[in-house]
N, C-alpha and C positions, 0 to 999 in steps of 0.2 A: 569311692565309686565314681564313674565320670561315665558320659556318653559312648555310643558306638564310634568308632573312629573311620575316615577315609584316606585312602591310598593318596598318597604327595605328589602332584599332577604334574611336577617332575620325575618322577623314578621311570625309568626304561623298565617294559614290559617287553617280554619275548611273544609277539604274536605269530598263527600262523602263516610260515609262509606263502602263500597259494589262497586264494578265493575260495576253491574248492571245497579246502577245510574247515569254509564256515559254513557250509549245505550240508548236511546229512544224507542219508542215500535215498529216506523215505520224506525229502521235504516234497512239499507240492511244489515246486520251482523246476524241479529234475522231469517234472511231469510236464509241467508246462513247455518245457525246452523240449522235450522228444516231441510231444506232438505239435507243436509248430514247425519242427525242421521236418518233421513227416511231409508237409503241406508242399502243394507245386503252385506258388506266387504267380506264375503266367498264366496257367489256366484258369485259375480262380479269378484271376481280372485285375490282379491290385497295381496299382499304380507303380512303376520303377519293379512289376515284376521279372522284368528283362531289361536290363541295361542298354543304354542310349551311347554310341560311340564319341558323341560328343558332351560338352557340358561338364556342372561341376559332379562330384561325386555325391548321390544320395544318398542314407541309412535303408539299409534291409527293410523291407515290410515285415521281416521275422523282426526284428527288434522292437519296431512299436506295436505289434499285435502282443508279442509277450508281455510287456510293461502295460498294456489293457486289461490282459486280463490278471496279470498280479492284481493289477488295481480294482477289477471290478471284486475279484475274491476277499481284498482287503479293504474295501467301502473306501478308496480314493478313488475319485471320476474325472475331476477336476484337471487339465492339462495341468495348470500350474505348480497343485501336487503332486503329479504325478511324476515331472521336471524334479520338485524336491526330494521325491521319494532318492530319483537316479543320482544324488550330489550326497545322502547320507544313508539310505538301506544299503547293509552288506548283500542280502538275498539279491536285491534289482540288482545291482553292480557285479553279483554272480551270472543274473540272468543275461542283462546286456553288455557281458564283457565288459564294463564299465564305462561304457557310452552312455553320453549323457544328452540327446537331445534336448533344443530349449522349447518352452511351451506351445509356441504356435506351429513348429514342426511336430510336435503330438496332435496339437487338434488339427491342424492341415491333413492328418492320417486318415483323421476316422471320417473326415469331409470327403476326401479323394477317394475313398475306398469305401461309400455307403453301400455299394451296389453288391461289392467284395465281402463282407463281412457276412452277410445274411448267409452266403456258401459257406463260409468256414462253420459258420453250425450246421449246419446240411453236413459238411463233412464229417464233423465230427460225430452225429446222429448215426449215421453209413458203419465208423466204427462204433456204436454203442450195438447197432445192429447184428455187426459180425461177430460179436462180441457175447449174443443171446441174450441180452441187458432186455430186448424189450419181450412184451407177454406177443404182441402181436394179435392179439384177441381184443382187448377191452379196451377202451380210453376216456377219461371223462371231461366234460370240457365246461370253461366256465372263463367269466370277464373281469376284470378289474380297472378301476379310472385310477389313472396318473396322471397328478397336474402337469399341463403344460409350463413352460416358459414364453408365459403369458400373465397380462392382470386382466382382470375380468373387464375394466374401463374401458380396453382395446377391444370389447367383442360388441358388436349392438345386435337387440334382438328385434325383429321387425315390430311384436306390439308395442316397446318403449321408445323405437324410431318414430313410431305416429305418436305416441303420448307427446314425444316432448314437440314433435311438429305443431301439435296441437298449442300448447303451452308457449310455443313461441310466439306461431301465427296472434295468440291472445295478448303476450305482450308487443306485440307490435302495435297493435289495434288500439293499445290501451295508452302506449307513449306517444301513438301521433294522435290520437283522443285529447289528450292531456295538453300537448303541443297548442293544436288549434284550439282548444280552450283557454289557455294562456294566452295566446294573442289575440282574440278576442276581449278577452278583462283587460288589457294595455289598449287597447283601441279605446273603449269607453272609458279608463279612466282619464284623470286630470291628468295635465303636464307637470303639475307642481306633485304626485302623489308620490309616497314612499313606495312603493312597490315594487320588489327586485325586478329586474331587465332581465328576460331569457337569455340564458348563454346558449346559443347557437349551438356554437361548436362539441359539446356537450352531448346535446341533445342528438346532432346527426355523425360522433361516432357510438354514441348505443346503438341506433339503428343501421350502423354499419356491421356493428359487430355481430347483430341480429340475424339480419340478413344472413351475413357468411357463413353463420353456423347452420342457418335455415337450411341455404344452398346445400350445402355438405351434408347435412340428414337425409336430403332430397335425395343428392349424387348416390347416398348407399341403400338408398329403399331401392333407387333403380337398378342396381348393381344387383340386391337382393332379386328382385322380380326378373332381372335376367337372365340369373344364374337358377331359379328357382330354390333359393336357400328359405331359412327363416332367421337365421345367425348369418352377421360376417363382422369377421376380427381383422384388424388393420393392424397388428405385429405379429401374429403367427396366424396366417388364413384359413389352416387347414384343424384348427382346435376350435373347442366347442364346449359352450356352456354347457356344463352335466352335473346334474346331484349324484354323491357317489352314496353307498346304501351301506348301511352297520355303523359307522365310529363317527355321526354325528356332526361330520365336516360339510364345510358349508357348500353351495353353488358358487362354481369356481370355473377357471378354463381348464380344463383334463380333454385327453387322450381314453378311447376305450381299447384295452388289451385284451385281447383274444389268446387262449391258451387251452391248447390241449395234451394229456398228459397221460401217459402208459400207467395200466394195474399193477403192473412188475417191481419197477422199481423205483417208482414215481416221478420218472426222469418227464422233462418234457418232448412229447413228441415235433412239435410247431408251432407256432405264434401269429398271429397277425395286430397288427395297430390302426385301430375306426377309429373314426370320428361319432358313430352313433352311439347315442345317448341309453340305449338298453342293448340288449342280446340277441331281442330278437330277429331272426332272420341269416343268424349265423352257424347253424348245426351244420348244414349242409356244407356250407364252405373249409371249416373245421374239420371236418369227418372228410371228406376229399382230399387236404391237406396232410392228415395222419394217415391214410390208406396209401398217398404218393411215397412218403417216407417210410412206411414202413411195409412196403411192397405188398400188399393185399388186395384181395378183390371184396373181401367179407370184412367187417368189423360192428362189434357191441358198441355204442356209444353212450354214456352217460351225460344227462344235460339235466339241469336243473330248471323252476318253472320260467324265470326268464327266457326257456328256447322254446316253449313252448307255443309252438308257430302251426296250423294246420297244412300252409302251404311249402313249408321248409320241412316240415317229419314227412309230408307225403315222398317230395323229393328223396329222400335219406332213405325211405324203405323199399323205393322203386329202382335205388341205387345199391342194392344188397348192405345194405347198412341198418343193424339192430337196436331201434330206438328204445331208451330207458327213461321217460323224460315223465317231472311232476305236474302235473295237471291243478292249475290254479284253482283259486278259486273262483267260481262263475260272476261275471262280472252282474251289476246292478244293487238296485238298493234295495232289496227285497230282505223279507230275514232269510237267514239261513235256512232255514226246513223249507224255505219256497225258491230256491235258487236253480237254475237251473240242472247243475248236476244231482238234484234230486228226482227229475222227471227223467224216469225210467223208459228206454226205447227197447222195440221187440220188434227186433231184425225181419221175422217170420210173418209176422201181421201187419207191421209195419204202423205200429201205433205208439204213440207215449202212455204210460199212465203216471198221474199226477201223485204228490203225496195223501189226497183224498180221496186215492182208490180210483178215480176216475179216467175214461179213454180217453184219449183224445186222437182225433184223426186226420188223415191228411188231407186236404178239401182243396188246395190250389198254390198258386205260384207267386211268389213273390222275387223281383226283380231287384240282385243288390250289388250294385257296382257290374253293370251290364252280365251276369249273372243268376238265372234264376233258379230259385232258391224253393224249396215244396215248405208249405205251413200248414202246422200243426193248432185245429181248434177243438173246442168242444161249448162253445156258448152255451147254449141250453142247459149245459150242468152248471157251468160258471155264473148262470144267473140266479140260483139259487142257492150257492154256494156260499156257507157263513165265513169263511174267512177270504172269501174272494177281494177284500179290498186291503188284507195283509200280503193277497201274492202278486196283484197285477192292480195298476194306475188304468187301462186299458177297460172303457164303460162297458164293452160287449165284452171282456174277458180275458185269460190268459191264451198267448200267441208265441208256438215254439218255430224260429226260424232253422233248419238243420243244413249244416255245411254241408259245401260237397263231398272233401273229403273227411265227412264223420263218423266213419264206417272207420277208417286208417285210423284215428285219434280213439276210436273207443277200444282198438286191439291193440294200441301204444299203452292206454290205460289200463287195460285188462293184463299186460305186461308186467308193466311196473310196480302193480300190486303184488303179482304172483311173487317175482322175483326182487322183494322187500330186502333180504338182504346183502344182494347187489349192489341192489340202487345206494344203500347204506355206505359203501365204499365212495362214493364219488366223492366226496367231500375230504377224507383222505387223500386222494389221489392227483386234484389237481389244484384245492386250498392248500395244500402244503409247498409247493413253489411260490406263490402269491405270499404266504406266512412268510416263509423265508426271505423272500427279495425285499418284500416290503416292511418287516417287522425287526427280523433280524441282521439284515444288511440297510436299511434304511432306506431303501431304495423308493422311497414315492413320487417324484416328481425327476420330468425329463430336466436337460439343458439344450438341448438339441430344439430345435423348431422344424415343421415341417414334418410330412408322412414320412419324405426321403431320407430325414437323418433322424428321426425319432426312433422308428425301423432297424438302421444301423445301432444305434443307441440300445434298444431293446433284444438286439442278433449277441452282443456281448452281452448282453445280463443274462441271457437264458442261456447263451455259451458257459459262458462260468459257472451256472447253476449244476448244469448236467456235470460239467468235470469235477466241482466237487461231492455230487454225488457218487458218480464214477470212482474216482479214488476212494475213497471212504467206502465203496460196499466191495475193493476187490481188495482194501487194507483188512476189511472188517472180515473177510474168508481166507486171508492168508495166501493170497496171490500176486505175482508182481506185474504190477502196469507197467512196466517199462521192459519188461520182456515181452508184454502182452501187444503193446506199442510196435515194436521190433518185427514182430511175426507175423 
């Protein structure tokens, strides 16, 4: 008995003749080729999408958009691999006739073309559309952080900017403390004493070094207060310290991504990439975005309690736009049975009553953020009230301030309960692109810096998402995308 044996890396093999015969009919590469040569490279805006009569010869924008998204489907991002893949994949060497651009003509691509790529999903959206891929009804929308290509060192926040101002200014104070205390004990002692001699020079480059740094904390507090930031990063400006929430990863520089995502087929409908640190304030933009693309005047939206905004659902419902969103929990440190969404409002009377049965009424106006606001009291019962000091810190009692829009917020809420198992789908719908790019594809963190190319960067990864959804749900019904492509 002896081992399994290998072929003698001399002996001639007949391979086939033709590229061709190493693609299959139903690979995803034959996909990717029809719909990139579908594309019109001028209108879309890509660089060298019309030829220049003079100068050297360029490579097609078809060639390096197809070797992108090979690569975003097959988790290479990276120019350099991507270079490697065109010198040893049969597929890429199918795909790009065997052109092999070198790595910084791939990344020079997707730098010249940031503007361009964001269209190419738009387009290919258009056919997902024509396509009936989308429900056109529902979409649920939800955020995800991806670190930047950033370290956190490069980001300062304005309260650690004063800390260490702070901290400085005190060792300054302290080494020319120390200083002039030193020269004073060398004055009074002897000539003949042992006592080391001040090194100068020592002494005034610490306080050089001091200074400098001082200066430069100064330079971006005012940079800060000019710009009215509380963050600014000196290698990628436009990222931002953010806690990301579930898997326990630290405060880091990330990107917050915006995603909103059809009931249909889980396909994404549009993307954006913030800077802001939560969600809120983003439904409305969202929901605008998916109604642009998927040509509607009406849509359902699902949002989770992050969008829960009163001035962003009002928008969205005055916008013919059907909010589905979860109502947090009411903020303060009260227990639970005295929290606010336990004080019960009665449209008709126009009263609260409390969880001890008690009214409370509207007596006057309170003024908040140049806004006045009607309050809700009932003193006299709150002063004799035994758990009055479990529901309110407040010596005269509990005090209900009511939005303006919380009439819109109580029939978002009164929504979202009815239609529990709706709302149930949203997590479905638009966690599952996020699961995917991020868990399955590995996809958590940019290379790209900046809105402009992070943008670009994230227009291919939700490109690729959709196509391979796309193939796979017209593989999984027994239809061909390449006819479908065609027609």
């Amino acid at each position: 008995m002896d081992y399994k044996g290998g072929r003698d890396r001399n002996q001639i093999n007949i391979l086939p003749e033709t590229l061709d015969d190493y693609v299959d009919e139903n690979n995803i590469c034959r996909f990717i080729d029809a719909f990139v040569e579908s594309l019109d490279f001028a209108e879309l805006g890509f660089k060298h999408g019309q030829l220049s009569r003079t100068g050297r010869p360029p490579y097609h924008p078809a060639v390096l958009l197809k070797l992108y998204i090979y690569g975003m489907l097959n988790r290479v991002r990276s120019s350099r691999r991507l270079h490697a893949e065109t010198l040893r994949n049969m597929e890429v060497m199918w795909l790009l006739n065997k052109q092999s651009p070198d790595d910084k003509t791939i990344c020079n691509f997707r730098k010249d073309n940031a503007e361009a790529l964001p269209k190419v999903f738009r387009s290919f959206n258009k056919m997902c559309l024509n396509w009936d891929l989308f429900s056109r009804e529902t979409v649920a929308v939800d955020g995800s952080k991806f670190r930047a290509n950033n370290n956190r060192r490069n980001i300062y926040l304005r309260e650690n900017v004063r800390k260490d101002l702070a901290k400085i200014e005190n060792q300054l104070n302290l080494k020319v403390a120390a200083y002039l205390e030193e020269l004073e004990r060398n004055d009074v002692a002897d000539e003949y004493s042992d006592a080391p001699a001040i090194n100068e020079s020592e002494v005034a480059q610490a306080l050089r070094e001091l200074n400098a740094l001082k200066h430069e904390l100064q330079g971006v507090l005012a940079e800060m207060d000019k710009n009215g930031e509380d963050q600014r990063s000196t290698n990628d400006p436009e990222s931002r310290m953010m806690v990301p929430g579930g898997d326990g990863r630290s405060f880091d520089a990330r990107y917050n991504v915006q995603c909103v995502a059809d009931a249909k087929n889980y396909l994404i409908v549009d993307y954006n990439v913030t800077n802001n640190c939560n969600d809120k304030g983003h439904l409305k933009d969202m929901a605008d975005r998916a109604k642009d693309v998927l040509e509607v005047d009406k849509l359902n939206v699902l949002g989770d309690k992050g969008y829960y905004d009163g001035d962003d659902i009002t928008a969205c419902e005055r916008d013919k736009t059907t909010c589905y969103v979860a109502k947090p929990l009411a903020p303060g440190t009260n227990l639970e049975q005295f929290r606010l969404d336990k004080f019960l409002y009665d449209k008709e009377s126009h009263t609260y009553t409390c969880p001890m049965r008690k009214i409370l009424q509207h007596t006057y106006y309170q003024t908040v953020n140049g806004v006045p606001m009607p309050v809700y009291e009932n003193y006299d019962a709150c002063r004799t009230c035994v758990v009055k000091s479990l529901c309110t810190g407040n010596p005269k009692g509990r005090e209900i301030i009511r939005q303006p829009n919380q009439d819109t917020l109580d029939e978002v809420n009164k929504r979202t309960k009815e239609n529990s198992e709706l709302y149930k789908k949203r997590g479905h719908i638009v966690e599952h692109p996020f699961g995917t790019i991020k868990s399955v594809w590995g996809f958590r963190n940019f290379l790209c810096r900046g809105f402009r190319m992070v943008r670009a960067e994230m227009a291919l990864t939700c490109l690729a998402y959709n196509f391979r959804r796309v193939v796979n749900t017209f593989m999984k019904n027994g239809e061909n995308i390449l006819e479908m492509m065609a027609s």
